[in-house]
N, C-alpha and C positions, 0 to 999 in steps of 0.2 A: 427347813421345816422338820420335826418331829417325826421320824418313820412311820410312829405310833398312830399317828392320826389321819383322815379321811377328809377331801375338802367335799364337797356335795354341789356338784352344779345346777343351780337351780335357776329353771325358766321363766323370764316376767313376759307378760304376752299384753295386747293390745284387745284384740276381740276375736273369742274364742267361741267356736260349734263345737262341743264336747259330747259325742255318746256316752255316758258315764253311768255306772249299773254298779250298785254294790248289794250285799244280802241285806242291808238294812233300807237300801233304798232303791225305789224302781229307776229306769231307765232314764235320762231327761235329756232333753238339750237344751244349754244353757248359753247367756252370752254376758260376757263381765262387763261391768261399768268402769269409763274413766274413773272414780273412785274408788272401784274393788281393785284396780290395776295398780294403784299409786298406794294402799294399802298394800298388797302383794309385794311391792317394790320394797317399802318401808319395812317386813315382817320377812322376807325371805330373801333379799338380794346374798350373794354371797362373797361381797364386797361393797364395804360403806364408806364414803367421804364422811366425812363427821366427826362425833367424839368416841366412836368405837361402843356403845349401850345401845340397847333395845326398850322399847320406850311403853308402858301402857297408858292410857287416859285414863283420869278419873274427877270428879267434880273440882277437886284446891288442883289439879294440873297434872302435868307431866310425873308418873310414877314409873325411878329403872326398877328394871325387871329381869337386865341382864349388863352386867360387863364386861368387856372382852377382853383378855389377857394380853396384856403387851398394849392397848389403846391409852388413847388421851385419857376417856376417860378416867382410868383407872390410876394413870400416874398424876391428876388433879387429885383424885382422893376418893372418887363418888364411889357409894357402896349401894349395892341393891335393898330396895326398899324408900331411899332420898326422893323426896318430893320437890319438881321444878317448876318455880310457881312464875316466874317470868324468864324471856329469852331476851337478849339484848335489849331489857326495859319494858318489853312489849306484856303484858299479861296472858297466859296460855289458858288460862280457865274456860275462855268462851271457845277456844278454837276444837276443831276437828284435830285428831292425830295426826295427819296426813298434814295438814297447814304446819302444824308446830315443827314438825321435823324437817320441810321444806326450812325455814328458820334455821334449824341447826345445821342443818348442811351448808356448803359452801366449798370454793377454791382451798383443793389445799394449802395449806400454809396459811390460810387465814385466821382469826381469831372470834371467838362467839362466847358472848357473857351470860351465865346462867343465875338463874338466882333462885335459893334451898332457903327455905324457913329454920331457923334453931329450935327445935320443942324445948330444948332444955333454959333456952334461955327466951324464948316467944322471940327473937330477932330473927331477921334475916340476913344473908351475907351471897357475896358473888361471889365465884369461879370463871373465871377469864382462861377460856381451853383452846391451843391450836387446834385446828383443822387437821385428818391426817385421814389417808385409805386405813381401812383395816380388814385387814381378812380374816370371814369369820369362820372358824374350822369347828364342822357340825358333822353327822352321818346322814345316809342320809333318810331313817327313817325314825330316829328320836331327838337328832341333834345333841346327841353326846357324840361325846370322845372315845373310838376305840381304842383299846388297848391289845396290844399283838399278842400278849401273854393270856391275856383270859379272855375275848369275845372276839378276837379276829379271828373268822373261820366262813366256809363254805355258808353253815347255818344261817350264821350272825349277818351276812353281809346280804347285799339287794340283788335279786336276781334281775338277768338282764337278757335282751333279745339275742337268740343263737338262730333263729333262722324264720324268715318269711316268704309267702307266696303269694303276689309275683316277688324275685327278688328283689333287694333294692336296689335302685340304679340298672334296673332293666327297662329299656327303651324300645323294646317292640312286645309289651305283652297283651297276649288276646284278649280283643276288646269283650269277646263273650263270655270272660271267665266274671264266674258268680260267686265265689267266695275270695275273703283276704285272709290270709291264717296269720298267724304270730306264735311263735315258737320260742319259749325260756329255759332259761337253763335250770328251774327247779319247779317242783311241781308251786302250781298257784291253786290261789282261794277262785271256790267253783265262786258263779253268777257277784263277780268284781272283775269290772272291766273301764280303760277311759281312753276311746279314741276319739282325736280332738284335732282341730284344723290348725294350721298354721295363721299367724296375725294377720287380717286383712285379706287372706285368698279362703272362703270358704266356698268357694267354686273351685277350688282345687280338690276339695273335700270329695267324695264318692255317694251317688244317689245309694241310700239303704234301702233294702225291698224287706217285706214282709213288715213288723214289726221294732223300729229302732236297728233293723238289721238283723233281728233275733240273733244278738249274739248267744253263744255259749262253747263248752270247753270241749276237748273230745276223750276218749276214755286215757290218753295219756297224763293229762290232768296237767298238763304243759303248754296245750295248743290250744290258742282263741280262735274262733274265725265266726264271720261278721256276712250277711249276704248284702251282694252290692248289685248296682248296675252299671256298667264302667261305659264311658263314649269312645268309639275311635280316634287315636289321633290328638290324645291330649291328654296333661301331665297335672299330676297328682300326688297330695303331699299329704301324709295322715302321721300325727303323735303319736304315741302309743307313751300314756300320763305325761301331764307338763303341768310347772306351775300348781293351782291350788287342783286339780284334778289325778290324784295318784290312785287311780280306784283298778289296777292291776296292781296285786302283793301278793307274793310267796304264802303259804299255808300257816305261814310264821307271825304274817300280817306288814312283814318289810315293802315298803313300795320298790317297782321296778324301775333300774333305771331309765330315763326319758331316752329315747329313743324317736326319730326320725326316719320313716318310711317312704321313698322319693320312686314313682316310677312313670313312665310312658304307656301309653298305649299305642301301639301299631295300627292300620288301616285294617279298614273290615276286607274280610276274605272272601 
């Protein structure tokens, strides 16, 4: 692969308790639908079985929106802006986004027939595209391409966790401690924050007191911390941004990268 570039691992989650706090919007907790999930899937996986394109809906069908360099797509011929107005015969107009692209995807090596209207001549014609992975190489707070020569830098790139309290992967910590800190390695945007449960364990998640937890930052302009109430004797797992929730970003507005906080609690003393 390209030195140049950055692949961006990105989370799809199942059902998600997000504390999530930005300057434009207050505190919430939120929980995804199997179809914001399969949406998410379609829109950020960072690898696709398929034709290699990214796909919008619109009323005549499927419109790209992106092609991926080196994919099927692109060596069929399909250029951004091509309208797909049926998939293997089937008509796309009535479906949901998420339906049609279920459609395109498939076993690799398989084969899937698109069909593009001609404006220039009012016909239509099919493309007959293997199946094939393709990886998509994004950043990961604009999904461009860095370039080492002019925007790879300290600045340019996503700040990420340098240190938490309790640590992580600490297996006796005091079940009476009242705050979680989170520590970055660059200063971040004050009142933007997203801690978020793991899929399906939101009892591993941590009671908030006060407030959502009253988060906020401390005058290092680095350190989150959140007030909890932790139980003795049992194990706890908090995000720190995942998936469509990136509401910790550098000053710069870069999202941090996703991070996984794992710890125990010891017995009461």
């Amino acid at each position: 692969m390209d030195s140049r570039r950055l692949v961006a691992a990105l989370t799809v989650v199942v059902w998600v308790t997000c504390i999530a706090c930005s300057a434009q919007q207050a505190s919430t907790t939120q929980a995804l639908t199997p179809e914001q999930v399969e949406d998410m899937k379609i829109e950020k996986a960072g690898s696709l079985a398929g034709i290699g394109a990214k796909l919008d809906k619109t009323n005549d069908g499927l419109v790209i929106a992106t092609v991926f360099s080196g994919s099927p797509a692109e060596k069929a011929g399909l250029k951004i802006g091509q309208v797909i107005t049926a998939i293997n015969g089937v008509p796309v107009s009535p479906m949901a986004l998420r339906d049609a692209v279920k459609l395109i995807r498939g076993p690799k090596g398989s084969k899937v027939e698109l069909t593009l209207p001609e404006p220039s001549s009012g016909k239509t014609r099919s493309v007959t595209i293997v199946r094939d992975i393709v990886e998509v190489v994004v950043s990961y707070d604009t999904g461009r391409v860095l370039d080492v020569n002019s925007d790879f830098s300290v600045g340019n790139l996503p700040p990420s966790v340098v240190k938490t309290v309790p640590q992580c992967g600490d297996t006796n910590v005091d079940p009476t401690l009242s705050q979680i800190a989170v520590t970055f390695s660059k200063d971040m945007a004050d009142q933007s924050w997203s801690f978020c449960n793991i899929p399906d364990r939101r009892d591993a998640f941590p009671n908030l007191t006060g407030v959502k937890g009253d988060g906020k930052y401390q005058t290092d302009k680095r350190t989150c911390v959140i007030n909890v109430a932790l139980e003795p004797d049992k194990t706890y797992a908090i995000w720190i941004n995942m998936g469509q929730y990136q509401g910790f970003r550098d000053s710069a507005g870069h999202p941090a990268v996703p991070y996984l906080l794992v710890f125990k609690t010891g017995q009461n003393k």
